[in-house]
Backbone as XML, in Angstrom:
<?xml version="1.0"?>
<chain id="A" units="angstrom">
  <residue number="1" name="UNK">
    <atom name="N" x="14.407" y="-21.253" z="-32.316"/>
    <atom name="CA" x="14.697" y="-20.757" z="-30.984"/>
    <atom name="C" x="13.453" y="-20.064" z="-30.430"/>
  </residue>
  <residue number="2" name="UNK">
    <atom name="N" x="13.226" y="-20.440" z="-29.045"/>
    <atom name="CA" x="11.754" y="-19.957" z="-28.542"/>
    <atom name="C" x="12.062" y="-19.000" z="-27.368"/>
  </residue>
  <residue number="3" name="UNK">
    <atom name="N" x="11.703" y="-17.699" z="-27.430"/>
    <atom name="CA" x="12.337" y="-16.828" z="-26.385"/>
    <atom name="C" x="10.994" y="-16.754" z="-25.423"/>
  </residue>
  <residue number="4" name="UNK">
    <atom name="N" x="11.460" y="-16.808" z="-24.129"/>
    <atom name="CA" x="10.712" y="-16.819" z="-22.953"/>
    <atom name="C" x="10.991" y="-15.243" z="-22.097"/>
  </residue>
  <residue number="5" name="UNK">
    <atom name="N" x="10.572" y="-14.062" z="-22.361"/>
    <atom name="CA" x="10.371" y="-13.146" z="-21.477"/>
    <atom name="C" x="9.120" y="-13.053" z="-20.400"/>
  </residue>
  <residue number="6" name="UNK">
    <atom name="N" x="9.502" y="-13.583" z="-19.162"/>
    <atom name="CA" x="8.721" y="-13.664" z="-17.862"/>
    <atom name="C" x="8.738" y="-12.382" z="-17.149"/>
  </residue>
  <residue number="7" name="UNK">
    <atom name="N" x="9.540" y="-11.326" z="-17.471"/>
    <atom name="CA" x="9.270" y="-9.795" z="-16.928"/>
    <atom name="C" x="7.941" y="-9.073" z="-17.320"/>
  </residue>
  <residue number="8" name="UNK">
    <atom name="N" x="7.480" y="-10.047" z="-18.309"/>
    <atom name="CA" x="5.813" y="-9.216" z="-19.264"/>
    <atom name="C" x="5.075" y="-9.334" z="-18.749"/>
  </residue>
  <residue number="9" name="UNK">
    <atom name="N" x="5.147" y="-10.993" z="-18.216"/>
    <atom name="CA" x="3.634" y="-11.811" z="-17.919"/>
    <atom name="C" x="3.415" y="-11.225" z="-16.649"/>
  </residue>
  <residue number="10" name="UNK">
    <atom name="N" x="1.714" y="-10.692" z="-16.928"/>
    <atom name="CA" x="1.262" y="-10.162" z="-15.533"/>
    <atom name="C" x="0.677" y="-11.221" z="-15.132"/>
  </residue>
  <residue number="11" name="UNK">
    <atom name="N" x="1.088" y="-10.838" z="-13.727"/>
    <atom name="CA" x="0.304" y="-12.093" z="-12.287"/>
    <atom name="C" x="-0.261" y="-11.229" z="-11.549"/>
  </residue>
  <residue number="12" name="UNK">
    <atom name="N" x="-1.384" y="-11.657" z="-11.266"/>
    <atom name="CA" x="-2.480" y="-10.759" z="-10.193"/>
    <atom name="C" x="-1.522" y="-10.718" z="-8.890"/>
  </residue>
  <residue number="13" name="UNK">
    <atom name="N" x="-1.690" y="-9.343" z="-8.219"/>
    <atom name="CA" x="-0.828" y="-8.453" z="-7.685"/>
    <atom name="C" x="0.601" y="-9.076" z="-7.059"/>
  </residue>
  <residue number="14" name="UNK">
    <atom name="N" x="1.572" y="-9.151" z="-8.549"/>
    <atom name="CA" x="2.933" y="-9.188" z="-8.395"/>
    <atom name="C" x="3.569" y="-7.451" z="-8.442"/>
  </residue>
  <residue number="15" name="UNK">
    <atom name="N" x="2.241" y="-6.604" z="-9.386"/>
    <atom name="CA" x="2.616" y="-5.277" z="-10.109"/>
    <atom name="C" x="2.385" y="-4.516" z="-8.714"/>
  </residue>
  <residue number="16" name="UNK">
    <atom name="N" x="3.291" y="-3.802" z="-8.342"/>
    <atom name="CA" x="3.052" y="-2.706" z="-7.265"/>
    <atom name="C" x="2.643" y="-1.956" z="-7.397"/>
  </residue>
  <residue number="17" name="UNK">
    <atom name="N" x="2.247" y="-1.367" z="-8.907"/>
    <atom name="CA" x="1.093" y="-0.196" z="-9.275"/>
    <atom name="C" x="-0.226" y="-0.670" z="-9.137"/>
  </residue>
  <residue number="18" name="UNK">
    <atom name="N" x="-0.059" y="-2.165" z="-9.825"/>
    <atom name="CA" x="-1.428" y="-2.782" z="-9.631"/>
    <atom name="C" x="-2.138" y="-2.624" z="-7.769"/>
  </residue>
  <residue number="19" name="UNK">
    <atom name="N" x="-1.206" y="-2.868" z="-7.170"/>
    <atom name="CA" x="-1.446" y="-3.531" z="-5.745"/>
    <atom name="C" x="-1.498" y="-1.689" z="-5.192"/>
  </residue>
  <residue number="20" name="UNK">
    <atom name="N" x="-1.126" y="-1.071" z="-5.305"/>
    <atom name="CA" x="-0.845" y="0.582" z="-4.965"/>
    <atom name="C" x="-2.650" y="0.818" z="-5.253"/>
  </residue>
  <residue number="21" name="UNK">
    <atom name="N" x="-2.817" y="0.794" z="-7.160"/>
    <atom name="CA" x="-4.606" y="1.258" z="-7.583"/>
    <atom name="C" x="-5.466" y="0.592" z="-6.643"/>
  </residue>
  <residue number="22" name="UNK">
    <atom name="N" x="-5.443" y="-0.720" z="-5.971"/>
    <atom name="CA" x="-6.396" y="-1.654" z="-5.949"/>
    <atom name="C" x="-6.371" y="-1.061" z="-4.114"/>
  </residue>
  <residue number="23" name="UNK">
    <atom name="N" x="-5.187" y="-0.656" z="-3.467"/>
    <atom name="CA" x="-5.315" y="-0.007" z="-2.077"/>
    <atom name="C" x="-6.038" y="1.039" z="-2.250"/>
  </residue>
  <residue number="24" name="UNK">
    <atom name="N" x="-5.483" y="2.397" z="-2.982"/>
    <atom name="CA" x="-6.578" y="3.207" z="-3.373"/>
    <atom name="C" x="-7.966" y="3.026" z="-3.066"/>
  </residue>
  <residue number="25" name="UNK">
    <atom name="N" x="-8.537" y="2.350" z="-4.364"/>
    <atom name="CA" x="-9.888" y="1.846" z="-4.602"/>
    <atom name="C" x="-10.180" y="1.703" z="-2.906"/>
  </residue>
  <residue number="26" name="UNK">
    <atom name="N" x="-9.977" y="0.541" z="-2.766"/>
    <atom name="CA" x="-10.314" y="-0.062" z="-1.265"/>
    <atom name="C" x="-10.392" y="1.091" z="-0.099"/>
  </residue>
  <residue number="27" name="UNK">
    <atom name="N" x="-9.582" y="2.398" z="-0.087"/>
    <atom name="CA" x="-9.515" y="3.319" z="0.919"/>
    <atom name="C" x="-10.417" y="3.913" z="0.569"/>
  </residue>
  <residue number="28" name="UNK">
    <atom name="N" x="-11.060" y="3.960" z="-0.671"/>
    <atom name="CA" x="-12.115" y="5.281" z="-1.118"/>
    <atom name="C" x="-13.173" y="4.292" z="-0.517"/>
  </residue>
  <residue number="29" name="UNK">
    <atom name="N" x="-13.289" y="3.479" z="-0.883"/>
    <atom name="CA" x="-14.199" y="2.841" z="-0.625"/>
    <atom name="C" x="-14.698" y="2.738" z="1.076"/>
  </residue>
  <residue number="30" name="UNK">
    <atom name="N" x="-14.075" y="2.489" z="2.024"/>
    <atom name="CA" x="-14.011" y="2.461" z="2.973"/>
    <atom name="C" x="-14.296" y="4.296" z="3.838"/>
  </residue>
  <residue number="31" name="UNK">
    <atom name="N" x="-13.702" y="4.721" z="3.241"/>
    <atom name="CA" x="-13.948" y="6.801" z="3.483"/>
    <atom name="C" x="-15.220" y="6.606" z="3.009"/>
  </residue>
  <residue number="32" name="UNK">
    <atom name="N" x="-15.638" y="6.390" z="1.596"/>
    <atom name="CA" x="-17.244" y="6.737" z="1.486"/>
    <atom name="C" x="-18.077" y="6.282" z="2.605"/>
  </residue>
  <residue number="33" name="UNK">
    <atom name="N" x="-17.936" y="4.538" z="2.854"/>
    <atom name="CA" x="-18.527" y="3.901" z="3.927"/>
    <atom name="C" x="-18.904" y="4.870" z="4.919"/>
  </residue>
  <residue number="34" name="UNK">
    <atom name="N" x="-17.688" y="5.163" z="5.777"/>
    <atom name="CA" x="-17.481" y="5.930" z="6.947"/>
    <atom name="C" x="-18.073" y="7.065" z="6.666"/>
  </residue>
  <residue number="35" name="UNK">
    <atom name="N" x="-18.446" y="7.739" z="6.114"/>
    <atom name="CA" x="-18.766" y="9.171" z="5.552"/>
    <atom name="C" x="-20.410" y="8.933" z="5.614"/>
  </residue>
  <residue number="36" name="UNK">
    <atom name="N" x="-21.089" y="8.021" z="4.670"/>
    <atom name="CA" x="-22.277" y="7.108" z="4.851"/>
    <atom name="C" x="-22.702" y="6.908" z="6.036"/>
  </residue>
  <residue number="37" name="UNK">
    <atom name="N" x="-21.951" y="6.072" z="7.314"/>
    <atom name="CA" x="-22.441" y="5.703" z="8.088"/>
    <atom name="C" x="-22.930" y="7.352" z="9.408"/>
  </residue>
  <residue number="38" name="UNK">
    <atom name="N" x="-21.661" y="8.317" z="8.807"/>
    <atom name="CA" x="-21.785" y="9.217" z="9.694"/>
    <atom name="C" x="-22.634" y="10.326" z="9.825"/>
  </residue>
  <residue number="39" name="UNK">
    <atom name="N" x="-23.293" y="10.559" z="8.254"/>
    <atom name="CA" x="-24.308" y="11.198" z="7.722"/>
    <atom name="C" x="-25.457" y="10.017" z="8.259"/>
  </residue>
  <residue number="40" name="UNK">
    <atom name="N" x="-25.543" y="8.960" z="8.716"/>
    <atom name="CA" x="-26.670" y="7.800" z="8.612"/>
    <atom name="C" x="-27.280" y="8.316" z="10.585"/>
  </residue>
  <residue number="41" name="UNK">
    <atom name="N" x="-25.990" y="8.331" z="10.658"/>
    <atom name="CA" x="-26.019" y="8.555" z="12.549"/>
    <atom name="C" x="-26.528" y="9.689" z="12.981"/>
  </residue>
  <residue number="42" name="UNK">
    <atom name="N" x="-26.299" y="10.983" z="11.867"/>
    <atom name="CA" x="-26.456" y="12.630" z="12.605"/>
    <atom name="C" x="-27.663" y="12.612" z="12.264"/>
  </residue>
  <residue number="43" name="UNK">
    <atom name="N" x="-28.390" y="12.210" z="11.185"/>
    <atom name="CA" x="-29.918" y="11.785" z="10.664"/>
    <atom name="C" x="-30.570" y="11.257" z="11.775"/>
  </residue>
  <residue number="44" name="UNK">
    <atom name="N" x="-30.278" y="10.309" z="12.134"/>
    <atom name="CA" x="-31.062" y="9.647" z="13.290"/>
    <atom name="C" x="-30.511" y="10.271" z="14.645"/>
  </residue>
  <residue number="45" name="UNK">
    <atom name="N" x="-29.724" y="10.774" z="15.038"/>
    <atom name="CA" x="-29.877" y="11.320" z="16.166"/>
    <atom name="C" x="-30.854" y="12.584" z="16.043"/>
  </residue>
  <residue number="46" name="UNK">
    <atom name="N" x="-30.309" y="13.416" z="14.907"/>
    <atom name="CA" x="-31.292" y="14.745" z="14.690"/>
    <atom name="C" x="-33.144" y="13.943" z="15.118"/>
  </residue>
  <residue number="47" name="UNK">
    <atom name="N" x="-33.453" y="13.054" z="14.535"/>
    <atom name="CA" x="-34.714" y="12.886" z="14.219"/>
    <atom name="C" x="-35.073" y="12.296" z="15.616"/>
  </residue>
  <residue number="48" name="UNK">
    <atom name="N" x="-34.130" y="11.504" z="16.702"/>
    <atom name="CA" x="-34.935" y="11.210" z="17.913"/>
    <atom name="C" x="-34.292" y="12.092" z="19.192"/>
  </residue>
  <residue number="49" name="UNK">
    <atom name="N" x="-34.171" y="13.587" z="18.585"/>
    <atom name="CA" x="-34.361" y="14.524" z="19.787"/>
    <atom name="C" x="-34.973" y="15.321" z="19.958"/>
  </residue>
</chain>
């Protein structure tokens, strides 16, 4: 007898924790960006006034 439990097998983002970490990630990522670009802007305005 061959038992088949399909509740185990992970599938790239079926897991809602998975898909929850991977939004995370992506928001930090995007805040640093923005944070980057806004420190990039006050630099160059400071420097051509």
């Amino acid at each position: 007898m061959v038992e088949c439990n399909l509740a185990k097998v992970e599938v790239a983002g079926s897991n809602p924790v998975s898909r929850s970490k991977e939004f995370k990630g992506l928001a930090i990522m995007v805040k640093s960006f923005f944070l980057a670009f806004e420190a990039f802007v006050s630099v160059f305005v400071s420097v051509w006034r």
